[in-house]
N, C-alpha and C positions, 0 to 999 in steps of 0.2 A: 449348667446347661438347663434351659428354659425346659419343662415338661410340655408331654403334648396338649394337656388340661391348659396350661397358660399360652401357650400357642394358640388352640383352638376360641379362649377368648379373647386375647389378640386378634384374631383372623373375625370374629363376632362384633369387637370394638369397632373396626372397618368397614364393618357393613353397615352399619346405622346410619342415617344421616346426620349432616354435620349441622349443629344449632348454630343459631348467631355468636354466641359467645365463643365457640370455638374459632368458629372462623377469625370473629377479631380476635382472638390469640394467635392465628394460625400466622394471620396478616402482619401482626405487629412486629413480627421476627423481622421484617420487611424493611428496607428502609425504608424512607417516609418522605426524602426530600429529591426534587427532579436528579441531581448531580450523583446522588446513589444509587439511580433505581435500578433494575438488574433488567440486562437485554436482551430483547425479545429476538425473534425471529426474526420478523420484520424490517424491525427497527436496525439491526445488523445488517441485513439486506441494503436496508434507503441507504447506510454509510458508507457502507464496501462500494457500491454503484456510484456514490458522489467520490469517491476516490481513485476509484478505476477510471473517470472521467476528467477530474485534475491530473493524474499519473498523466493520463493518454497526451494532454493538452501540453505538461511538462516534455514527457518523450519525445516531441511534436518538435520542441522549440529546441530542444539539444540537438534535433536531427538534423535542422537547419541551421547551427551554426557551427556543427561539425563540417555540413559539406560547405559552409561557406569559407572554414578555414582550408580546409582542402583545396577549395578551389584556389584560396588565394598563395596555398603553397605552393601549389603545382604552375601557378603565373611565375611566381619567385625564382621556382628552381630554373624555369623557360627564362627567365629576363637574367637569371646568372648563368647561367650557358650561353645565350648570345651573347652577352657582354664578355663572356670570358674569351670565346672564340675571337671578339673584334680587338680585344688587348692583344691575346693570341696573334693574331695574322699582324699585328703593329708590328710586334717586338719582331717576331717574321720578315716583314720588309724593312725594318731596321734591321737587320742582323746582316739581310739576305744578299 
C-alpha cells in the first residue's frame, strides 16, 4: 500500500504541467490510423442520428408493405367467401 509521502507526490506529479514530450507519449498510446481512432461524442451522435434516420426510412417501407399485404388478404378472404357462397347456392339449386 502506497504511503501518504508517495501519494502526495503522485498528487504533485499532476499538477505540473504537462511538456511536449509527455504529451507525445501520452498520444502515442493512441491509435494512429482513422479506422482505430476512439469515439468521440460527437462523432457517436453524427452516427446514431444517420441510423435512427435509415432505421425510420426502413420502418417506413415494412409499414407499407405490411399493410399492402393486409390489404391484399383481406380482398382474398372477400373474393373466397363470395366465391364460396356462389358454389354454395349452385350445389343449393342443384340439390334443391
Amino acid at each position: 500500500m502506497p504511503s501518504e509521502a508517495s501519494a502526495e507526490e503522485n498528487a504533485q506529479d499532476l499538477t505540473h504541467p504537462i511538456r511536449h514530450e509527455e504529451a507525445e507519449a501520452v498520444l502515442s498510446q493512441f491509435p494512429s490510423t482513422a479506422g482505430e481512432e476512439p469515439v468521440t461524442r460527437d462523432a457517436l451522435r453524427a452516427e446514431m442520428a444517420e441510423f435512427r434516420a435509415e432505421l425510420h426510412i426502413e420502418l417506413g417501407r415494412m409499414h407499407d408493405q405490411m399493410r399492402q399485404m393486409a390489404m391484399w388478404m383481406v380482398g382474398a378472404t372477400i373474393a373466397g367467401l363470395i366465391g364460396g357462397m356462389g358454389v354454395a347456392a349452385g350445389i343449393g339449386s342443384a340439390l334443391g
